[in-house]
C-alpha positions in Angstrom: -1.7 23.4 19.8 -0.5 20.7 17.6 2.8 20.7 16.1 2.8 20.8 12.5 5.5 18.6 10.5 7.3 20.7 8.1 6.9 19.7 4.4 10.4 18.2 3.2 10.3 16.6 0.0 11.0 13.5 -0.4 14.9 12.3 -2.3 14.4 12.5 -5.8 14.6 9.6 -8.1 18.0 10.9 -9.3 19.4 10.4 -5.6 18.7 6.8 -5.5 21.6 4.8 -6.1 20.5 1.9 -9.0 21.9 -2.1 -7.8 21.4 -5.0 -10.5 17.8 -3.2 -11.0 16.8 -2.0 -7.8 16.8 1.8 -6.6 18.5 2.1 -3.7 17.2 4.8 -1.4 19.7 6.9 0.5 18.8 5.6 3.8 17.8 2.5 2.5 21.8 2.3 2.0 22.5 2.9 5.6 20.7 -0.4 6.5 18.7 1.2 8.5 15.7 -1.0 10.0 12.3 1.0 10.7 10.5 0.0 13.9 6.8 -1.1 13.8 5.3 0.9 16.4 1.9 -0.1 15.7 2.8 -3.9 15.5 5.7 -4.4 18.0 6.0 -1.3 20.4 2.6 0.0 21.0 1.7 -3.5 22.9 4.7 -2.9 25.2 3.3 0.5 26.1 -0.1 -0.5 27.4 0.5 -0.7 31.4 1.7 3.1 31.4 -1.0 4.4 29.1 -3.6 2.6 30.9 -2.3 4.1 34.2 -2.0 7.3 32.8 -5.8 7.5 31.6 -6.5 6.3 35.3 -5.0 9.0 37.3 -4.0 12.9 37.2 -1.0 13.3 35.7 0.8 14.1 38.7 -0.4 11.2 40.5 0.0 8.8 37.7 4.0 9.8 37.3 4.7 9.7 40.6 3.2 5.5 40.2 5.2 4.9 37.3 8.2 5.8 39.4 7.3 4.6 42.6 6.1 1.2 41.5 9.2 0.7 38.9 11.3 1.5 41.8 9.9 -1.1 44.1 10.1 -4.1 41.6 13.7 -3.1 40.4 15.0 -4.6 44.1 13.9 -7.8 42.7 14.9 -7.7 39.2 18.5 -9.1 38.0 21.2 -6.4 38.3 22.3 -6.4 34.5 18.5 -5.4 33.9 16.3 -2.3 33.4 12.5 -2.3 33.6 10.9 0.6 31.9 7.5 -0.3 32.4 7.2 -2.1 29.1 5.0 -5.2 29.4 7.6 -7.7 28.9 10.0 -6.1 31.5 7.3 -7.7 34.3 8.8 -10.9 33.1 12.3 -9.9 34.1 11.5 -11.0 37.5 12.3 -14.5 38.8 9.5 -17.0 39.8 11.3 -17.5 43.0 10.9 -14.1 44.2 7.6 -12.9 42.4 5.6 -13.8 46.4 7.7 -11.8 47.9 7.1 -8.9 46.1 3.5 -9.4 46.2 3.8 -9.8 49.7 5.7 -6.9 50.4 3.9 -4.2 48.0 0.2 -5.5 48.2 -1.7 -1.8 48.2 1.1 -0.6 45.7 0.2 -3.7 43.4 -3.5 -2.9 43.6 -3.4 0.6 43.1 -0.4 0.6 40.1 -0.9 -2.3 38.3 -4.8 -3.9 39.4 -6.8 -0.9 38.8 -5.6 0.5 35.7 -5.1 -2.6 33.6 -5.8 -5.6 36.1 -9.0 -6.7 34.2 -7.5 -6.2 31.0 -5.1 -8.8 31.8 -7.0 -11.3 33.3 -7.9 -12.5 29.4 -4.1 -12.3 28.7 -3.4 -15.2 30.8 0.3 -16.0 28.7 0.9 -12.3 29.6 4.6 -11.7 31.2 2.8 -9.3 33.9 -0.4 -12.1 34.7 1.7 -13.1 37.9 1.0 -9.6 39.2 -3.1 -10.3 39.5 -4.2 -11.6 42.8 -7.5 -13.5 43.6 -8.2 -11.0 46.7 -8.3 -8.7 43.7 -10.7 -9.9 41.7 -13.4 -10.2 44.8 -13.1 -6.6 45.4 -14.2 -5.7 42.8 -17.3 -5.9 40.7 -17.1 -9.4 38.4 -14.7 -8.7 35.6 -16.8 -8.2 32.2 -14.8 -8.6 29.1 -17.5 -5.8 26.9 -16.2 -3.1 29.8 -12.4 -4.3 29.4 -12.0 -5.2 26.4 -13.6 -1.7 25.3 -11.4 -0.2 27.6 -8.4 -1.6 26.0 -9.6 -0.8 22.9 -9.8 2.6 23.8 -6.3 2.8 25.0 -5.2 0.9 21.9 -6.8 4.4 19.8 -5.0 6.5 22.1 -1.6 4.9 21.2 -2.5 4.7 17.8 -1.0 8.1 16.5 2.5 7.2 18.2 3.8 10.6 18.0 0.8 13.2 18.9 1.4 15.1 22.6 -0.2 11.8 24.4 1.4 9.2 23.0 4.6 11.1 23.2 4.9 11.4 26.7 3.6 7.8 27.1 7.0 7.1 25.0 8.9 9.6 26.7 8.4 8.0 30.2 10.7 5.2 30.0 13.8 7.8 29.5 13.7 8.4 33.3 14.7 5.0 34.0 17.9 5.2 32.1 18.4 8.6 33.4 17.6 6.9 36.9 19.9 4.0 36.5 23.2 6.4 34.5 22.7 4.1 31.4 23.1 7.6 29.9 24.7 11.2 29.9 23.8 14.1 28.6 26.9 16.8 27.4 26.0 20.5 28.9 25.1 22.7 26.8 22.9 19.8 24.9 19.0 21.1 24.1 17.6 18.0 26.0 19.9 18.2 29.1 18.6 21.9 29.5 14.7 20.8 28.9 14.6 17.7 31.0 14.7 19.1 34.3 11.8 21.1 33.7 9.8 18.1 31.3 6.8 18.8 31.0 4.9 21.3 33.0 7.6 23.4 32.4 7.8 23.1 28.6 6.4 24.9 25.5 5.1 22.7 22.9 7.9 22.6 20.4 10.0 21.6 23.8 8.1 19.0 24.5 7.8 17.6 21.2 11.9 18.1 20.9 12.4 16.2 24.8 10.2 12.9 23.4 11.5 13.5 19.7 15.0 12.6 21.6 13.0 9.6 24.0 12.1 7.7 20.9 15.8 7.6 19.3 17.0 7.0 22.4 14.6 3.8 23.5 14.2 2.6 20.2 18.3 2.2 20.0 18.1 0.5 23.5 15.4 -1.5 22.7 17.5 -3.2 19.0 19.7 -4.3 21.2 18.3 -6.2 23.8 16.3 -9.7 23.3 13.4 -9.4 25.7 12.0 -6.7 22.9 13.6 -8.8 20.2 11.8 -11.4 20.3 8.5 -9.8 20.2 7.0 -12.9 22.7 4.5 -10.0 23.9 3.6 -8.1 20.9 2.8 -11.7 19.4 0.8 -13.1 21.8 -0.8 -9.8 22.6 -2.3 -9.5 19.2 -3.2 -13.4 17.8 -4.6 -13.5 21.4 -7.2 -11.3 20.2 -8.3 -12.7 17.7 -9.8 -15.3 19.9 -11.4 -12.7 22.1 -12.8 -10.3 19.2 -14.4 -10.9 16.3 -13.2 -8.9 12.8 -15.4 -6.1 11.8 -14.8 -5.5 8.4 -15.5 -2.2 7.2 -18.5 -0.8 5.1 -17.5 0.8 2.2 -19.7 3.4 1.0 -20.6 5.2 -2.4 -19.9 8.8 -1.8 -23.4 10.4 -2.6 -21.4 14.3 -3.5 -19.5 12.5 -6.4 -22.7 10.5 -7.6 -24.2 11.8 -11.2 -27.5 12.5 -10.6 -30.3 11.5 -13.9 -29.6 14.5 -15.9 -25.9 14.3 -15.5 -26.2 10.3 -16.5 -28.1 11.2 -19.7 -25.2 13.4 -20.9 -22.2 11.0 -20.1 -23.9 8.4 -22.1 -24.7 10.5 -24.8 -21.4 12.1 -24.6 -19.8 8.0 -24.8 -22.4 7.4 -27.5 -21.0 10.3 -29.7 -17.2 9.8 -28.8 -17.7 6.2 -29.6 -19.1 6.8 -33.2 -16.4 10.0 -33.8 -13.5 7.5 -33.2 -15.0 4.6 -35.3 -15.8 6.9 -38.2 -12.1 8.0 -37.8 -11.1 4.4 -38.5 -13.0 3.7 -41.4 -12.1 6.7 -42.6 -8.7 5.6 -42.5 -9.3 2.7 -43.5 -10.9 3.3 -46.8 -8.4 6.7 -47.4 -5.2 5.6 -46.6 -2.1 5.2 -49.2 -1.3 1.9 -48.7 2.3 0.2 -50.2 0.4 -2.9 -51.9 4.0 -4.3 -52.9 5.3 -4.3 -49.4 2.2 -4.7 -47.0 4.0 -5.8 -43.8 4.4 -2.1 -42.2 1.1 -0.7 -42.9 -0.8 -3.8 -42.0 1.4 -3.9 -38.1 0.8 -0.3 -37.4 -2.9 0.1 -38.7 -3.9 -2.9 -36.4 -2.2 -1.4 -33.7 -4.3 1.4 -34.3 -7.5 -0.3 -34.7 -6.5 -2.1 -31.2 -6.2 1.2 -30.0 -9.2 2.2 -31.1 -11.2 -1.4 -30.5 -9.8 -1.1 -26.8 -10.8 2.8 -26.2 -14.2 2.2 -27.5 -14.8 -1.2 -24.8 -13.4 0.7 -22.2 -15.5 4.0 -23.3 -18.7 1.8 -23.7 -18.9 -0.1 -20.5 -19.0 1.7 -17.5 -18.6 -1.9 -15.3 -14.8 -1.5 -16.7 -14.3 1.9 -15.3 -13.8 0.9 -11.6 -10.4 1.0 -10.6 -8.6 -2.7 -10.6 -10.5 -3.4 -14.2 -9.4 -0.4 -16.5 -6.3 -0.5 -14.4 -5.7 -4.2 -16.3 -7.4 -2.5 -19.7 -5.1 0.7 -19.7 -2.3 -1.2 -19.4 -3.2 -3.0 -22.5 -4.0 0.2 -24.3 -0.8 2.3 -23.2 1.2 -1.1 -24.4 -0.2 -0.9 -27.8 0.1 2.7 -28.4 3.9 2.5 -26.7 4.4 0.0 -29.8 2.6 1.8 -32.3 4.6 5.0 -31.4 7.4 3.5 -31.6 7.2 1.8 -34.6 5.9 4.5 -36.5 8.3 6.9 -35.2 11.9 5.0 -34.7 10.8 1.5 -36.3 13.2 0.0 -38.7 12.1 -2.6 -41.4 13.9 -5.2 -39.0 12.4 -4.0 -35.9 9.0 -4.5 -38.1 9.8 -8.1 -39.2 11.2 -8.8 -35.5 7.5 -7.7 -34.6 5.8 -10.1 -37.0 8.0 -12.8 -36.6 7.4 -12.7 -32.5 3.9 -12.9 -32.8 4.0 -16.0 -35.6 6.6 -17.9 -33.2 4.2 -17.7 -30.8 1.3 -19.1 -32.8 3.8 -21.9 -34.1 4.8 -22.5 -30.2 1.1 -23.1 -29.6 0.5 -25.5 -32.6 3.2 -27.8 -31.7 2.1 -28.0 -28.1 -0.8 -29.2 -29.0 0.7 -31.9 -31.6 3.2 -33.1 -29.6 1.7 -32.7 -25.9 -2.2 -32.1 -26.1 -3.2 -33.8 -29.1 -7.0 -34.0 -27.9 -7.2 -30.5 -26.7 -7.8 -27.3 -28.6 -6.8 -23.6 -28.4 -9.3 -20.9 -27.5 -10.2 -19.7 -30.1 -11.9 -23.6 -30.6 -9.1 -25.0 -33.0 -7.0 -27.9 -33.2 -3.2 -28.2 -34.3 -3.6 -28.7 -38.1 -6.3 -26.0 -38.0 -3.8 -23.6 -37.0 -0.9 -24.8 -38.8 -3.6 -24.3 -42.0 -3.7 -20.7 -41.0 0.1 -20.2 -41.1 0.5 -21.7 -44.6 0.4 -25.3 -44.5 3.9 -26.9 -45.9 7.2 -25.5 -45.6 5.9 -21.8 -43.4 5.5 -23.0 -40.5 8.9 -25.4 -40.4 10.8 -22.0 -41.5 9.7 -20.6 -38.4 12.0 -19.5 -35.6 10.3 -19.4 -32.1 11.5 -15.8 -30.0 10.8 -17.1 -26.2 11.5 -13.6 -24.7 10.5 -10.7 -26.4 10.2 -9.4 -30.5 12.5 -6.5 -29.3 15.8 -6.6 -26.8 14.7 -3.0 -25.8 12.6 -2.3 -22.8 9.1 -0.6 -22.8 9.9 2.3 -21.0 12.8 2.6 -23.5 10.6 2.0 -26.1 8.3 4.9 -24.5 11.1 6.9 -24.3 12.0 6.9 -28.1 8.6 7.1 -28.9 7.8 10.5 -27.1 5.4 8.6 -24.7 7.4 9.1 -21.5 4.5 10.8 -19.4 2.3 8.5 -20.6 4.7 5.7 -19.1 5.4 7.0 -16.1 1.8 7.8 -14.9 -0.1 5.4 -16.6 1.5 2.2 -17.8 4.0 1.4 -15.0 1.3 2.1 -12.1 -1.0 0.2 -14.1 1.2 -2.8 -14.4 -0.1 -3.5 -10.3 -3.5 -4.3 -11.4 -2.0 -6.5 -14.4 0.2 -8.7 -12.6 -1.7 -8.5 -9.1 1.0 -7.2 -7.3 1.0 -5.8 -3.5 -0.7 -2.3 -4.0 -3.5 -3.5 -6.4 -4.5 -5.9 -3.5 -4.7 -3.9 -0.7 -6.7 -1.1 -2.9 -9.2 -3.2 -4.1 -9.4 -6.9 -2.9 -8.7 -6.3 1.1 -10.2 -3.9 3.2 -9.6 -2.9 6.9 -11.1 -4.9 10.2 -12.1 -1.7 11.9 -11.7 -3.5 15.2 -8.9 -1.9 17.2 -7.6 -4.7 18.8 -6.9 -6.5 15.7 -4.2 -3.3 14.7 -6.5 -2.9 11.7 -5.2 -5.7 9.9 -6.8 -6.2 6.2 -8.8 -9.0 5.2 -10.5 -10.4 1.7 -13.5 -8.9 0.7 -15.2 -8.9 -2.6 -15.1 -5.4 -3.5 -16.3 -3.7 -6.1 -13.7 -0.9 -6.1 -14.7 2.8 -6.7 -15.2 3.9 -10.4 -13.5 6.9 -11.5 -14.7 8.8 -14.9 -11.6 10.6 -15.6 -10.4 7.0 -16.6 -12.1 7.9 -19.5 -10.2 11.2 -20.2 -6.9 9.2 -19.5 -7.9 6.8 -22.7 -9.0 9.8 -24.8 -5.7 11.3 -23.8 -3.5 8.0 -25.2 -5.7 7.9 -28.6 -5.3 11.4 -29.2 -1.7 11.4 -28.6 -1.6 8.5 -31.0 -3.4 10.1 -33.7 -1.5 13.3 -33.3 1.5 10.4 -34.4 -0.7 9.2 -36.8 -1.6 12.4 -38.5 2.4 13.6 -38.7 3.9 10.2 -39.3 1.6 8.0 -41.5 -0.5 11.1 -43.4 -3.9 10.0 -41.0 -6.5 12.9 -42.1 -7.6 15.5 -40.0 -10.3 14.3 -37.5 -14.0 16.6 -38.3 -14.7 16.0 -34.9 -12.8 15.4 -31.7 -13.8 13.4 -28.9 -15.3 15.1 -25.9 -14.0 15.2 -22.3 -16.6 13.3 -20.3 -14.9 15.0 -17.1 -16.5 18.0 -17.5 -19.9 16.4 -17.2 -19.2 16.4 -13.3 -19.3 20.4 -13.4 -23.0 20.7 -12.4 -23.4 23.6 -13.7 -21.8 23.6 -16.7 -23.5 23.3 -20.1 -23.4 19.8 -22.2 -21.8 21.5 -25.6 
């Protein structure tokens, strides 16, 4: 039986406590550090879990203790060894013979059979002092496939961290402070009544509560002390392997139940041929159709062009299926939900000096680009193939251009999510254009979606590594553009007088219903 976690929520946006721009969560503002057990723990644990997967439970216990006991005679008296793999390095050099000497078959069976072989290719290990020649020639010639794959093995078993194995592997430890009163349970507590009895004598929510406890307990001990600190083991345990173990990237593979099959392809791109035509037709149409003020042209001209963006950007990504994979219309819908943010916006809440802003911003910019090109790359051109008086022609020649202020930040002092917000785009925001912003900018979580993917080797703690990847393509990116145009021609039709669309375009979701007819 498995314990399940219950489902708690996680604190609510409106529980985070907002610092110069940051959200601060709750525990966040406790300072409370979070332990990587994969990275820094799990390497200390590997002696005990390979002794446990060597011997009966019973038997194996009864080791720990017996072969903890006989080393702490030797180690200083300020110290505790748990049975970590650093605390083998607690011993002193000068006495280290001794012990040998004095616990040879103890040695052998404890430490030599369950993880000797292991550590003879960990030879900067704090425990390599405990491996003896004699060893070695009784048994079999070490082979680093068989141990290597054995300490792989154990390294999957310690993986999970908190499942009913790994549990009591962490729970162990706790009898050594028990053993040495470095700690004192108050009668009447759950885990002084329970630990007598740990674990044969447990249920499985008991157990789970005793090494629930273990883990506070050892990880608070473990903060403080400088042998775990340091991380020396955890270190060299894992750039060691990188030496003995080549990466194994993983394969990543279509996923033939989501795949379209012929018939289903023929509809999508009839389906993309139609929608494509609908929403260009829709254009022209206003285009030829709508009341335009001739005397005043400034307004019209902004928000129909960032209409026909709209529409010029929903009928690229709606043409080309290459720019449906995730990274790519990730970069493309951020684009898209920018322009209809602006054009909602400016349509809704713009003032004439919000417009002008708008068009001034974008002329600065071109002016900015002219006069680095006179004054720095005389000999260069822009992309678009043109030279510094070529553009400065474009912008009116004379006296335009010199009346030109240049805005360095932005045309507006709002924000987009505020202007989102005004503009009745707020969903659209917050599940579109501010996840989307990752793929834009190339942050953290749009590289390790789509330009890293896991070593599937086990002793390299499944770091990620570059791949070129061509990440997964998802249709309903489709729907999510159809979504943005229509909710900006639902603007359009109650803010500007846009006519009535004859036909709408079609979800291309649906197509993945097998079964369902192409209408």
């Amino acid at each position: 039986m498995t314990r399940k976690k219950p489902k708690v929520p996680y604190t609510p946006i409106s529980k985070h406590k907002l610092k110069k721009g940051l959200l601060k969560s709750p525990l966040s503002q406790l300072n409370i550090k979070q332990i990587d057990w994969h990275r820094d723990l799990l390497p200390e644990h590997l002696w005990i879990e390979c002794l446990s997967n060597t011997y009966v439970q019973k038997e194996w216990q009864n080791l720990y203790n017996e072969f903890l006991d006989a080393l702490d005679v030797y180690v200083p008296e300020d110290k505790i060894i748990f049975g970590f793999i650093s605390d083998f390095g607690l011993i002193p050099s000068d006495k280290r013979k001794d012990f040998l000497k004095h616990n040879d078959k103890l040695v052998y069976r404890a430490f030599y059979k369950p993880i000797g072989g292991i550590i003879t290719f960990y030879p900067e290990a704090p425990c390599y002092w405990l491996l003896q020649k004699k060893y070695l020639d009784i048994d079999r010639p070490v082979n680093s496939n068989v141990e290597l794959g054995k300490l792989s093995q154990s390294v999957l078993r310690l993986m999970p961290g908190k499942d009913k194995h790994t549990g009591h592997i962490r729970a162990m430890p706790l009898s050594r402070l028990i053993k040495h009163n470095k700690i004192y349970f108050k009668r009447g507590m759950k885990i002084a009544e329970l630990l007598p009895k740990y674990p044969s004598g447990c249920s499985e929510e008991e157990k789970y509560h005793v090494q629930s406890q273990a883990r506070n307990i050892m990880h608070t001990f473990v903060q403080e002390k400088d042998i775990y600190l340091n991380r020396k083991w955890p270190k060299y345990f894992w750039n060691r392997n990188l030496e003995l173990v080549p990466c194994s990237p993983h394969k990543i593979q279509a996923n033939k139940e989501t795949a379209l099959g012929k018939d289903e392809t023929k509809k999508l791109y009839k389906r993309i041929d139609r929608n494509s035509k609908i929403v260009k037709d829709f254009l022209t149409k206003i285009s030829l159709n709508y009341k335009y003020d001739l005397y005043n042209t400034e307004r019209d001209e902004i928000l129909l062009g960032l209409f026909a963006r709209l529409t010029r950007i929903y009928v690229l990504i709606l043409s080309n299926p290459p720019l449906w994979s995730r990274d790519i219309a990730g970069i493309l819908l951020r684009c898209l939900t920018e322009t209809a943010i602006t054009f909602a916006y400016l349509t809704k809440k713009g003032s004439k000096d919000e417009l002008r802003d708008f068009k001034a911003y974008g002329e600065g910019k071109e002016k900015l680009l002219m006069l680095h090109l006179q004054d720095t790359y005389p000999d260069k051109k822009s992309l678009e193939g043109k030279n510094s008086e070529e553009i400065a022609e474009e912008m009116g020649w004379g006296f335009s251009p010199e009346l030109m202020d240049i805005e360095l930040s932005d045309w507006t002092k709002k924000s987009t999510r505020d202007l989102a917000f005004s503009g009745g785009l707020e969903e659209i925001y917050r599940l579109v254009f501010d996840p989307s912003s990752s793929d834009v900018h190339g942050t953290w979580i749009s590289l390790k979606k789509f330009n890293l993917t896991r070593c599937v080797q086990p002793l390299h703690r499944f770091h990620q590594m570059p791949q070129y990847i061509e990440p997964p393509i998802f249709i309903n990116t489709i729907d999510v553009v159809q979504l943005i145009y229509e909710k900006c021609v639902e603007i359009g039709n109650q803010h500007l007088d846009f006519p009535k669309m004859k036909h709408k375009p079609e979800k291309v979701v649906s197509i993945l219903n097998k079964g369902k007819k192409d209408t």
